[in-house]
N, C-alpha and C positions, 0 to 999 in steps of 0.2 A: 196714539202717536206711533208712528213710523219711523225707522232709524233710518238712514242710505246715508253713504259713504262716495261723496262726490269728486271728480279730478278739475282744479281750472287751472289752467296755467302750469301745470305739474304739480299742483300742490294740491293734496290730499284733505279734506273735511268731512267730518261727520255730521251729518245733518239732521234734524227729527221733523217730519212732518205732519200735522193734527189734521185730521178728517173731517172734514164740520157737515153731521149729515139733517136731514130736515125738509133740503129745497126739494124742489120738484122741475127745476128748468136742468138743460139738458148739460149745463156748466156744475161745475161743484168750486165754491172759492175757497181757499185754500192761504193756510194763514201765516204769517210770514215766517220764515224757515230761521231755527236756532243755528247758527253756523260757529262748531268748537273745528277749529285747527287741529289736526294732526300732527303733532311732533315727528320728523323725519331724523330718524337718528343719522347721523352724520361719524364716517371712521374716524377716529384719532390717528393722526401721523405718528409711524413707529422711525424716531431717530435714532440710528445707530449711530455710537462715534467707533472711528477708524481706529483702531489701538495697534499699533506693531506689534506682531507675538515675536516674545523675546525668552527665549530657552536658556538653562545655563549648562554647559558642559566642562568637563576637567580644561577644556586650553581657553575658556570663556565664555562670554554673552552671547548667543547666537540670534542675531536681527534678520527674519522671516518678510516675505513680503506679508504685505497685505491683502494685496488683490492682484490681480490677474495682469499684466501690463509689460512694457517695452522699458531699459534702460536706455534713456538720452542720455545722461550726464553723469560721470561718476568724479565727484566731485573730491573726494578723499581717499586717496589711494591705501592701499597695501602697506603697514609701517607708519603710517601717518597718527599725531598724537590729537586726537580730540574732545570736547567738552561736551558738556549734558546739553543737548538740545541745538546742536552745531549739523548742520545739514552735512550728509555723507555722501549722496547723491540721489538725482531725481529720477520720478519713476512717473509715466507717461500710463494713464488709464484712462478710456472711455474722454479720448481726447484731452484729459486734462493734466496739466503738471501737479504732481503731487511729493511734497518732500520728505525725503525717508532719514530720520536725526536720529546722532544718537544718544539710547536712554542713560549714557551716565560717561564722565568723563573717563578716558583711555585711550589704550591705543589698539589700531586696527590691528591684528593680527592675519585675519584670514580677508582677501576679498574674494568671493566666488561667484560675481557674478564682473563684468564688460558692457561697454558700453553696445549700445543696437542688439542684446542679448534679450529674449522672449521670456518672463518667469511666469509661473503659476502662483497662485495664492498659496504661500507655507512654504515657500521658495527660499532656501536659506540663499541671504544678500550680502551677507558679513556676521565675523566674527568681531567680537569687541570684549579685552582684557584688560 
């Protein structure tokens, strides 16, 4: 028997072939092929979730961007008292709106960033005390 490793269609098989010898014509038949599949490993999708890094310092929480993007909207100003999970303002990445809340009821003390303002990722976005 003969092993080969055949491609149809993109998919990969290992095949065994048996020699049948004996004849004498100028053909040799040849007996039907065992065809085992190859398993084609496939990558798992690595989902990250988005987390706000959030720091604490002596005057507060300090809420970081998360990624790299544009301020449209700054939806709670400077002074402003807010809740756990009450959007602060939006932050525009890779085209999309993305809402940046904050992690625990208070009040804004610091705003450091404006609206049409460019941050980086670890961009501090507000304070919250």
């Amino acid at each position: 028997m003969k092993k080969f490793n055949i491609k149809v269609n993109g998919n990969s098989y290992e095949v065994e072939v048996e020699e049948v010898g004996g004849s004498t014509s100028t053909t040799t038949p040849i007996s039907k092929p065992v065809i085992k599949p190859v398993p084609n490993p496939t990558p798992t999708p690595i989902v990250e979730k988005q987390v706000m890094p959030k720091t604490a310092n002596a005057s507060g929480e300090e809420v970081t961007s998360p990624m790299p993007g544009k301020i449209l909207r700054v939806i709670k100003g400077e002074g402003s008292n807010v809740k756990a999970g009450e959007v602060v303002l939006i932050l525009e990445a890779m085209k999309m709106e993305n809402e940046i809340t904050a992690g625990a009821d208070g009040k804004i003390t610091q705003m450091a960033v404006s609206e049409g303002a460019t941050v980086q990722s670890g961009e501090r976005l507000f304070i919250l005390s």
